[in-house]
N, C-alpha and C positions, 0 to 999 in steps of 0.2 A: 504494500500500500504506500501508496507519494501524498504527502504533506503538501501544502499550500505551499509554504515554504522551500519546498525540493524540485517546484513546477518549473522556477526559470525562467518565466516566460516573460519578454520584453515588455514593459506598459498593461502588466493585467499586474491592477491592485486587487485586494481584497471584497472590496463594496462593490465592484464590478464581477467577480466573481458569486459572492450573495444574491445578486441579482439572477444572474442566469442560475445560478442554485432555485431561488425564489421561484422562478419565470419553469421548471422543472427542463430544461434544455442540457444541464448536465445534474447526473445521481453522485451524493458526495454521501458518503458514512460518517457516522461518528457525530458531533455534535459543531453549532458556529463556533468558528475560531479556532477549531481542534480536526480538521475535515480531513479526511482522507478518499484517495482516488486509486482507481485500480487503474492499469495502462488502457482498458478502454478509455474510461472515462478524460483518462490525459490526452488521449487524441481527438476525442470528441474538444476539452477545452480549447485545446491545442486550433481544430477547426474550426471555431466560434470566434476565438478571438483572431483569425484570417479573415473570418468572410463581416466582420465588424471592424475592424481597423485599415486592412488592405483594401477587400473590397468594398466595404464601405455599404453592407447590407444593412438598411436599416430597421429597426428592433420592429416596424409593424408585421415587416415579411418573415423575421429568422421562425418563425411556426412551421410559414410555407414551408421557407426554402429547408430548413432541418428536417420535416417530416417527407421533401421526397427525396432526400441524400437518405434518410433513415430506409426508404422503400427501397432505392438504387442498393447500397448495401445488403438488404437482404435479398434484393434477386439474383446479385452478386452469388451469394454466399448459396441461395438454391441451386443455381447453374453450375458451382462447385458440386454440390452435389448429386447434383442429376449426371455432370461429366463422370464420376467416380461413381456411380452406379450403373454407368453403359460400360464403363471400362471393365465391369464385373460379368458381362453378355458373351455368351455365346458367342463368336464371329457370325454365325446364319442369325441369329435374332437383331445384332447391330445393323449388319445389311437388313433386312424388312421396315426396322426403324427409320434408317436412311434414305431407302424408298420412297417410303410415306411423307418424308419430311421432303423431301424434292422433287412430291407430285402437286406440293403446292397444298393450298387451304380447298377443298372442295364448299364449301360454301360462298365461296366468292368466285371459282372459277379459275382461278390463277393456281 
């Protein structure tokens, strides 16, 4: 677990961090003033105070814009999955799946 203190992180004080605690955009343990973070959560900080100081996202959007990096991430993390479950396929079952995926969507036609 990393301390507030251990974060490093250029221009993110404390009351700016409370906030996005507050606002539930990053999960901290433990109690104010005593917080600790596990390495997700230090790269979530890590990307909050990017897309707030660099890009310059402001606080009405970060919901938006957090909740479809939040989506992007776990379709990420499905597609990891679903790769390493075809990788566990038969050769004849990969090909029929491969098939199917490059006869296009039949409900559109394409």
């Amino acid at each position: 677990m990393i301390t507030f203190e251990a974060l490093h992180i250029a221009g993110l004080d404390e009351a700016e961090l409370t906030h996005w605690i507050e606002a539930s955009w990053v999960r901290a343990r433990g109690m104010r003033g005593a917080w600790q973070f596990d390495e997700v959560d230090v790269a979530r900080i890590r990307l909050i105070h990017t897309l707030r100081h660099e890009m310059e996202i402001g606080e009405p959007a970060m919901p938006v814009v957090l909740s479809l990096l939040d989506q992007l991430y776990d379709l990420r993390r499905n597609a990891a999955r679903l790769n390493a479950a075809l990788a566990d396929l038969p050769p004849e079952a990969l090909l029929l799946i491969l098939e199917k995926l490059s006869a296009g969507d039949p409900s559109t036609g394409h």
